[in-house]
N, C-alpha and C positions, 0 to 999 in steps of 0.2 A: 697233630700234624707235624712228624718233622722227622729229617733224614735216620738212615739206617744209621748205629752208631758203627764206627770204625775199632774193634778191640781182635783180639789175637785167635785164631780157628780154635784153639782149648777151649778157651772162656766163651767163645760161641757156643762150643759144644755142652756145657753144663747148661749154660740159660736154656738151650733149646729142649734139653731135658725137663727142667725145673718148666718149662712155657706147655708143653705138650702135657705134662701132668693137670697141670691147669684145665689148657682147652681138652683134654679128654673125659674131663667129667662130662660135658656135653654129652647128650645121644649122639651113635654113631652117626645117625640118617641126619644128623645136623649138619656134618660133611660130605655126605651123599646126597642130598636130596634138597637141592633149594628151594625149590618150590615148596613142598612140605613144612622145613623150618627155617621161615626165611627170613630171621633175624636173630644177634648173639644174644643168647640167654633170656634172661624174664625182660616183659614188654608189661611195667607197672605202672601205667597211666597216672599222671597229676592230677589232685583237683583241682591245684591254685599253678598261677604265672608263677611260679618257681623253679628255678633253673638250677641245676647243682650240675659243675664241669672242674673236672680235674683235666689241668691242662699243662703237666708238666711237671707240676709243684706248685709251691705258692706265691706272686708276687712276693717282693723285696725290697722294692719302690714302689712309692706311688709317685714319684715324681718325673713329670717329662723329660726333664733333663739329664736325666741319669738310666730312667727303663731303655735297654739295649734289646730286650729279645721277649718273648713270652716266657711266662706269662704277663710279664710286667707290664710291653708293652699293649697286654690287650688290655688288663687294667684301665692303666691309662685313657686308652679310648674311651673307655665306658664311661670314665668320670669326668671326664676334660674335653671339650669339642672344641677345634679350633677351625680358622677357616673356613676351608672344606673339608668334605671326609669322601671317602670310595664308595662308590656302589659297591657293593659284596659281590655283585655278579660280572660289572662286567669292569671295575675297577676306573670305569671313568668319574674324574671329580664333580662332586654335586655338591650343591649351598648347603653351608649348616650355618657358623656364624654368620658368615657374607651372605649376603643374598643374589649379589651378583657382583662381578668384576669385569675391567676392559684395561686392554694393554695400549703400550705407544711407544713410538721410538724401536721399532721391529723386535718389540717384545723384549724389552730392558726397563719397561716402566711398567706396574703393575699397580691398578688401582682397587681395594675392595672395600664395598660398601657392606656397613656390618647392620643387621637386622635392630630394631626399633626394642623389642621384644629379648633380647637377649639376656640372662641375669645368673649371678653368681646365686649357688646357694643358702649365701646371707642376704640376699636381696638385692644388691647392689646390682646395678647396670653393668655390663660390660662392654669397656669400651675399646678404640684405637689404642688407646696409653698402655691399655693392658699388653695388648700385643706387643708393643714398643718394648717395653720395661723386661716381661720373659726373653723373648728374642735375644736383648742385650745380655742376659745377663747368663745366658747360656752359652754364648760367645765367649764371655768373660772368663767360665768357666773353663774353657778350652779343652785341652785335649781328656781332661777328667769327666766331661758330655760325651759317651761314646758315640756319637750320632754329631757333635759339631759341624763334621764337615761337610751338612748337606746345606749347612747354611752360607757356605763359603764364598758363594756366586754373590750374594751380597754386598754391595760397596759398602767400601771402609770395616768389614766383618772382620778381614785377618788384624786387621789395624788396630780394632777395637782390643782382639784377643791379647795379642802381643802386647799392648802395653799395660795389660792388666796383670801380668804373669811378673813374680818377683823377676828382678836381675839380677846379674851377677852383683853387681850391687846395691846389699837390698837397704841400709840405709836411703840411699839416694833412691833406690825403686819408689819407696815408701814416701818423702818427701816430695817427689815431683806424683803422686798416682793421681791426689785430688786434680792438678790444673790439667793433666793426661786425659783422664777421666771425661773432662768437660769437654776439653779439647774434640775428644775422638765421638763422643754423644754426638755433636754437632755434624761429626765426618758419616753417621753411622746410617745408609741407605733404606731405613726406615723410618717413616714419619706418619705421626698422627696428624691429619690434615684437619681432622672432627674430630669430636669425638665418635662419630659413625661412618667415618674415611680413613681406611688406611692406603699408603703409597709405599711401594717397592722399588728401589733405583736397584738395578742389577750389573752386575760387571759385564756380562757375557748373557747376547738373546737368550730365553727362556722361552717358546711359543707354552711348554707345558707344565709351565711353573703354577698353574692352582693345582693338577695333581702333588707337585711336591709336599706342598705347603697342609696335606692332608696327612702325611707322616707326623706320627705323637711327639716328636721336639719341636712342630712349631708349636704346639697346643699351649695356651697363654695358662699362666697360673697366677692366683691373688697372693701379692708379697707381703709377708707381715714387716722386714726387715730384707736386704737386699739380699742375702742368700736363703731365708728360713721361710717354707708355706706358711702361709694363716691359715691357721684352724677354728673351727666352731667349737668349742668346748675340750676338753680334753685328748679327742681323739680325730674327730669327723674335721676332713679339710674344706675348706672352702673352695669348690668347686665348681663348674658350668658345665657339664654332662648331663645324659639321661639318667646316669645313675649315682652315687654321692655316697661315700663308704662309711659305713656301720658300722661295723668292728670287724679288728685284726687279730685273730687267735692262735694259738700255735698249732693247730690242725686243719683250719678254714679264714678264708677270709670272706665279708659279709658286706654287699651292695642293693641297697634300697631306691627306687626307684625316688630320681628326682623329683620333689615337689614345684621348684620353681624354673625348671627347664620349659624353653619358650616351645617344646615340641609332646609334652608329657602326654598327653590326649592320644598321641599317635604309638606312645610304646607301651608293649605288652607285658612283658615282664614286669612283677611287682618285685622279686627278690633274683638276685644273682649270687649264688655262693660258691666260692674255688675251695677246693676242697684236695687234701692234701694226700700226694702217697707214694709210700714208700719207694716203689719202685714200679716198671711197668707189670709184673706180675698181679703185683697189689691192686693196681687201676682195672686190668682187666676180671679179675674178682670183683668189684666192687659194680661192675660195669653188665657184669654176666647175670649178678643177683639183681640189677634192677634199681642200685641205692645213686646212681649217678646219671644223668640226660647224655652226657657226650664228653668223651674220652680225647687230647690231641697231646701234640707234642710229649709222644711216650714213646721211648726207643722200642718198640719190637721188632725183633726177631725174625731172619728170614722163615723160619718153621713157623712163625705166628702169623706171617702176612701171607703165607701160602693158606694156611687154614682158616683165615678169617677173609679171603677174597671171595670168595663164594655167597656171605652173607650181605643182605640190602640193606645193610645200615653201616657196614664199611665203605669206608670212599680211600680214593689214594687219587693223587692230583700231581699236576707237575710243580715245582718249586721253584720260589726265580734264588738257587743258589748256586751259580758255577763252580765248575773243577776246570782247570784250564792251565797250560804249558806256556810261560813267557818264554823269549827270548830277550838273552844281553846283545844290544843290538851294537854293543864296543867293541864283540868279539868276532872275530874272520871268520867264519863265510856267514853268520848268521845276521850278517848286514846288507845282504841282497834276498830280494822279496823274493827272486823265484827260488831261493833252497828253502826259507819258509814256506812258501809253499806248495814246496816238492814235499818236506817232511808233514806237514798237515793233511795235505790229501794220499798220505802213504796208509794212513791211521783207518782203521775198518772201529767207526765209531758202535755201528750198533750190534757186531760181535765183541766189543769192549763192553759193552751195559749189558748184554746178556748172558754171556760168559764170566767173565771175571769178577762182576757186579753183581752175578745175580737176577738179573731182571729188576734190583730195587732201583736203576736210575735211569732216566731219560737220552738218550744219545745227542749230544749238542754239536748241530752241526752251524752254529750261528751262535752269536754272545747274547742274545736276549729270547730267553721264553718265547713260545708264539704268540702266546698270550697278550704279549708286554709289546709285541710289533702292530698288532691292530693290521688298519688297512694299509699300512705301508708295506711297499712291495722295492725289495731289494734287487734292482736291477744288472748290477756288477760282479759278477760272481757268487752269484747266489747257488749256484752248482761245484763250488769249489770243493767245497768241504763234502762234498762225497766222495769215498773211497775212488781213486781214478789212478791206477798203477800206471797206464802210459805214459797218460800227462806228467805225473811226479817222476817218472825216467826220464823222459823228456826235457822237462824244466832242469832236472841236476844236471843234464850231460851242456845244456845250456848255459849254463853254470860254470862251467869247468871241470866238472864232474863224473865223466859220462862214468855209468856201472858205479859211481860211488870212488871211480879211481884218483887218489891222493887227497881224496876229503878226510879231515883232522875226526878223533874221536872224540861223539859229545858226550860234553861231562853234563849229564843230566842230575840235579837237586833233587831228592824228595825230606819229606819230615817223617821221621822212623814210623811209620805206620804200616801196621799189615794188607790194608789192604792197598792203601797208595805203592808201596815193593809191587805188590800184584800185578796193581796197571802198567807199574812203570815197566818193569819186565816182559809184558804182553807189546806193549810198546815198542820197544827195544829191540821185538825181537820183530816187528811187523820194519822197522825202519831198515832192520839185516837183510831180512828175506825180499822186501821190494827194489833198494836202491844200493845193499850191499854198504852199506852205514854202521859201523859198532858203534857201540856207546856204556858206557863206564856211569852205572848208576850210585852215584853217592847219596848215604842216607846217614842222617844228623841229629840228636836231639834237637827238639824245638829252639832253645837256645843259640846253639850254635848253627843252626838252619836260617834262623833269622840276622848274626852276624855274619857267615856268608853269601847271605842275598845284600847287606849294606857293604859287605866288600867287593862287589861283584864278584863273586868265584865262583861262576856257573858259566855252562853257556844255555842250557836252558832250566827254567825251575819252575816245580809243582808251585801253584797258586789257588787260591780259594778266594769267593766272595758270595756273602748274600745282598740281595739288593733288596734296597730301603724302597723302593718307589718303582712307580710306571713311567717314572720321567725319565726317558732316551738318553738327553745331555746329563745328569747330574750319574747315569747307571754308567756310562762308557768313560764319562769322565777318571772315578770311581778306580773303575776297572783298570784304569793306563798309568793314572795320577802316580799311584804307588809303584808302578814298574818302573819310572821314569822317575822315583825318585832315588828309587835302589840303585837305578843304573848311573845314575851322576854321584851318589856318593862311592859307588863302587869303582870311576874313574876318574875321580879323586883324590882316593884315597889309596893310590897303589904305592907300594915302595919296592924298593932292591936295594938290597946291604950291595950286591954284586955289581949292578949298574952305573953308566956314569951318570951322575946325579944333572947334569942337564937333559941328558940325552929321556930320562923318566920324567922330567919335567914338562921339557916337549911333547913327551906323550900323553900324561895328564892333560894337557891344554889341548889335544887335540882331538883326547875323547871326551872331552868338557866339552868341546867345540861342537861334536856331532852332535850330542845328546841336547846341547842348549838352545842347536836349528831345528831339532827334528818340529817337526807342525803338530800343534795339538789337534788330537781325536776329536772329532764333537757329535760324531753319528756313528751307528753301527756300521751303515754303507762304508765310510771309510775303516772302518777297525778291519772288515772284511774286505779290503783292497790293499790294506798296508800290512795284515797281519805280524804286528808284534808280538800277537799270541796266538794260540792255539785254543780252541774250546775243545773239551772233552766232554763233559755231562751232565745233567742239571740232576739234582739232587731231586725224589718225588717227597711229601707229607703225607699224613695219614690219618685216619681220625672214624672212630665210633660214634653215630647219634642215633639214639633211638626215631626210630619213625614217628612218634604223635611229633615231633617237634618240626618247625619249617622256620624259615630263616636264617637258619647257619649254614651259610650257603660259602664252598672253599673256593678259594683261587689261586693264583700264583703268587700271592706275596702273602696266602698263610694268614688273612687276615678277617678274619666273619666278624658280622656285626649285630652285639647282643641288643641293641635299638631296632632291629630287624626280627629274631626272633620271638616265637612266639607257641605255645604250650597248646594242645591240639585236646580239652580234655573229653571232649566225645569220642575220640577216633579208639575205632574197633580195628582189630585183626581181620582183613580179608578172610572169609571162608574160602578153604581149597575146595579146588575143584577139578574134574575128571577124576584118573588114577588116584592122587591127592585124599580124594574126600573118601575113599573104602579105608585109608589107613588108621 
């Protein structure tokens, strides 16, 4: 399951070659005729719980702290249960280690009581301490945790970070770290209250903070030493999942189903093995003969998802990863809401995903998947973000504007990519044709793309995010945090050899000034009333399972759960029927 990749129409055009060779061995009537052949390639029933998923490549971590993405982080899930974990279906949090929790203080205090029954692979109990001890120490790790900052809401989290990081000077770092160390332990909004009690002090309410805490960095690990896992003999770590790893090969990795997990009666699978490959070519071979259960996070091909939509064992689902347009909110006129959004509602979002895109992405007319909103119902401009040429005339001439007359040209940011040029230019040319707006798109290697978004030298910039969680505040947070940090050091740090050096100083201070009142974000509702950004399109995933198998059930944070899964070994082939059954 995972986004279209972004390379250059050449290099499309060979893969899509090299893809159709592939999928043409197929019968024809396999892309004609669903009903007929109505799954990719051979359908080779298991006898045993054995699950074989090429999911990308092969894990690279096993460790919570450091798995960023899949496959790693599904790993992880499998071997490590913390907390809570997701329903697969409908992503709300459900008891794994906790059995059950209750908040206090409007949801800044967070208590979980951890199950009786709970035990490491080696036998041992799992307790509060454990949680304690990982948590910390991933903090510690800081910005080298790709994932840190979901723990950030935390009291005393940044505190703990920061003083564990050498200093500028690292003698004296080094000499004061032990009584630092104790010091910020004590500070640090996590406490084992039991060993079957834990407590959460939070900076900032959380109401949906057990969803957070189901993301694989809070997942607790057994410490042999304060940075290294304990392992059971040579290889196998010491673990608290349904499943507990086997071995690590240069072509598959190897997960046996927990013996001493307090839920093992309940899961199906005896073995889970990932399985390595080359490229998405290679996967979908391997997938066509039958030698693999289910296929995800494998870049194909627009020519591949068109010929593989038609079969009942493709899925393709929405993704919670944004494309989205900041604004530098230092820079004239992009500091009044209504030319935001005059230029947001200028944008024809779902002839951008079907046109330029492709049809491979979602049109985002809101910053969170629908998925991720549940029963909340956005009542302030929840019609914004559809295409409305009046209104966005209207709001510019409001403005100062009218027809777009003596409005400045936006220097619009992207990162050298083919297909972001694409958007950007579709763009560009919707904000000419509606409001009579040029704009001057600059494009940068990645490098110098991410030095001027820390200079601010944009007035508006391409942005990307995938989002870790269903939690509302920690995803909008997320989403702002980083703009708002680009934007203060970008008015900061401005200079002029030319200027008088008070008169730039003043001005630093006074877009230090705007930037340091503006009010933090803490709900979609507001991000969609103050738009400091723009959404453009969520990103879909994708993924092959054969039909005997149930439980890999996709969502929007790309996250199935192989404790769910479950090998179908009587399941036959529907006989066709009518037309179908003369063939």
């Amino acid at each position: 399951m995972k986004r279209v990749p972004r390379i250059g129409r050449r290099a499309q055009t060979l893969v899509a070659g090299l893809l159709l060779m592939v999928l043409s061995i197929a019968p024809i009537g396999c892309f004609v005729d669903e009903s007929y052949q109505p799954y990719y390639g051979r359908v080779v029933v298991r006898s045993r719980q054995d699950f074989r998923w090429i999911d990308g490549g092969l894990p690279q971590t096993f460790d919570p702290a450091f798995a960023a993405a899949p496959p790693d982080t599904d790993l992880v899930r499998a071997i490590f249960e913390g907390l809570t974990d997701y329903d697969p279906r409908t992503l709300a949090p459900v008891p794994a280690v906790a059995t059950r929790w209750e908040t206090s203080d409007e949801g800044r205090t967070w208590t979980f009581h951890l199950r009786e029954d709970a035990r490491w692979s080696n036998g041992e109990a799992v307790t509060a301490n454990d949680f304690v001890d990982s948590w910390q120490r991933t903090v510690k790790i800081g910005d080298l945790a790709p994932h840190t900052n979901l723990l950030s809401n935390i009291q005393g989290a940044r505190t703990v970070s920061a003083a564990e990081r050498p200093g500028t000077n690292g003698k004296r770092a080094r000499q004061n770290q032990e009584s630092s160390a104790a010091v910020n332990s004590r500070r640090f909004g996590v406490e084992a209250v039991s060993d079957r009690q834990l407590r959460v002090h939070l900076q900032s309410p959380d109401l949906n903070f057990p969803a957070l805490v189901a993301h694989p960095v809070f997942r607790p690990v057994k410490l042999a030493d304060e940075d290294t896992l304990q392992r059971i003999g040579p290889l196998g770590l010491v673990s608290n999942g349904a499943f507990m790893l086997a071995k690590s090969e240069v072509d598959r990795v190897l997960l046996k189903r927990a013996g001493n997990y307090w839920d093992k009666n309940e899961v199906n699978l005896e073995s889970v093995e990932f399985v390595g490959a080359k490229n998405s070519e290679a996967a979908l071979t391997a997938y066509r003969a039958g030698e693999v259960d289910a296929v995800t996070n494998s870049a194909f091909e627009p020519l591949a998802l068109k010929l593989l939509a038609p079969y009942k064992d493709f899925r393709r689902e929405t993704y919670g990863a944004l494309t989205y347009y900041s604004f530098n909110l230092s820079h004239e006129p992009f500091d009044d809401v209504r030319v935001r959004e005059a230029l947001a509602i200028a944008i024809d979002r779902d002839r951008l995903s079907q046109d330029e895109l492709g049809g491979a992405t979602e049109p985002a007319k809101k910053f969170l998947p629908e998925a991720m909103s549940g029963s909340k119902v956005v009542v302030t401009k929840a019609e914004l973000l559809e295409k409305d040429i009046e209104r966005a005339r209207k709001l510019l001439a409001e403005a100062g504007f009218p027809d777009g007359d003596g409005f400045p040209t936006v220097n619009l940011l992207i990162n050298r990519n083919e297909q972001q040029r694409l958007v950007a230019q579709s763009i560009a040319s919707m904000w000419r044709r509606v409001l009579n707006i040029k704009t001057e798109i600059t494009i940068k290697p990645w490098d110098e793309y991410e030095a001027a978004i820390r200079g601010g030298d944009y007035d508006i910039v391409r942005r990307g995010m995938v989002m870790q969680t269903t939690d509302e505040l920690t995803n909008i947070r997320a989403l702002f945090q980083q703009d708002s940090q680009s934007a203060e050091s970008g008015a900061t740090g401005q200079t002029s050899g030319s200027a008088n050096s008070s008169t730039v100083a003043d001005g630093e201070r006074s877009a230090d000034k705007k930037i340091r009142t503006q009010r933090v974000i803490q709900s979609e509702t507001e991000a969609l009333n103050e738009l400091r950004a723009i959404p453009l399109y969520f990103a879909s995933s994708y993924a092959l399972v054969k039909p005997y198998v149930s439980g890999f059930d996709s969502n929007v944070l790309d996250l199935p759960s192989l404790r769910h899964v479950r090998i179908d070994t009587n399941w036959r082939e529907p006989k066709p029927t009518g037309l179908n059954a003369l063939k």
